[in-house]
N, C-alpha and C positions, 0 to 999 in steps of 0.2 A: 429514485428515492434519495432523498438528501440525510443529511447526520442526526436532525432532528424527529423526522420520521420513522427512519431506520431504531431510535428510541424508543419513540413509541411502539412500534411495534414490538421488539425484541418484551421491552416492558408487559405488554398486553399476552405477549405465547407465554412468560414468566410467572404472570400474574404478578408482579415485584412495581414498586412504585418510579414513576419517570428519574424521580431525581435521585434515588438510588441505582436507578440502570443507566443514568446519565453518567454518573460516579463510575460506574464497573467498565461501559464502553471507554468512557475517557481516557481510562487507565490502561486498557489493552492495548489502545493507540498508541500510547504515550511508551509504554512497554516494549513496544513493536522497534519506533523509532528510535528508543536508546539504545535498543537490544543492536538494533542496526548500526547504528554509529560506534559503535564498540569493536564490530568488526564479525557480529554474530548472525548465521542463518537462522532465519526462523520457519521452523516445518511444520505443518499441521496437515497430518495422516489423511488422506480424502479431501483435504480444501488444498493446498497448494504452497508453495515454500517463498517467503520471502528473503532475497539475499541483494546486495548492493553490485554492481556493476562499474570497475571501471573503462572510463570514457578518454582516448585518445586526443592530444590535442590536433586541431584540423582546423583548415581556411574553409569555410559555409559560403555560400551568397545568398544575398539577403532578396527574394523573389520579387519583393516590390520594388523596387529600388536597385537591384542588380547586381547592386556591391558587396564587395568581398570583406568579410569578416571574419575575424581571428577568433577560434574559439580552443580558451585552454583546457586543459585536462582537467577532467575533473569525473566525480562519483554520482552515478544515479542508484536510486532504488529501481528494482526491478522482482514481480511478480511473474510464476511460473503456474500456471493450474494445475491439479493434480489429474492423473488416467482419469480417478472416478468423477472427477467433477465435469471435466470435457465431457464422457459419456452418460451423465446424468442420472448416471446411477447411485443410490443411498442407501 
């Protein structure tokens, strides 16, 4: 399910119109990724906790091609799923 569906849907279990649940998803994203760059975890009880990871810098090789490439240090996001959600329980 891509970003536009994932709208529609949420829209449709809401009953709330696309381009106002276009407006509210937008904004959680967008919330999520400042909240992150800020330096902030974000945890949601039962779904899972989003926090930033740093990353080492390291020599990689490049599989196709074989060569060795420099790769700096630098920050990922990283998701962790919650107990309930791995077990499927709600």
């Amino acid at each position: 399910m891509n970003k536009p569906e994932f709208v529609d849907y949420v829209a449709d279990a809401l009953g709330t119109t696309k381009k106002d649940t276009k407006v509210y998803v937008d904004g959680i994203f967008d919330s999520i990724v400042e909240l992150l760059d800020q330096g902030e975890e974000v945890n949601f009880n039962g779904f899972g906790k989003f926090t930033m990871e740093d990353v080492q810098a390291a020599t990689r090789r490049n599989p196709k091609t074989g060569e060795s490439v420099k790769v700096e240090a630098h920050r990922k996001p990283k998701f962790k799923f919650s107990n309930t959600l791995k077990s499927g329980l709600r």
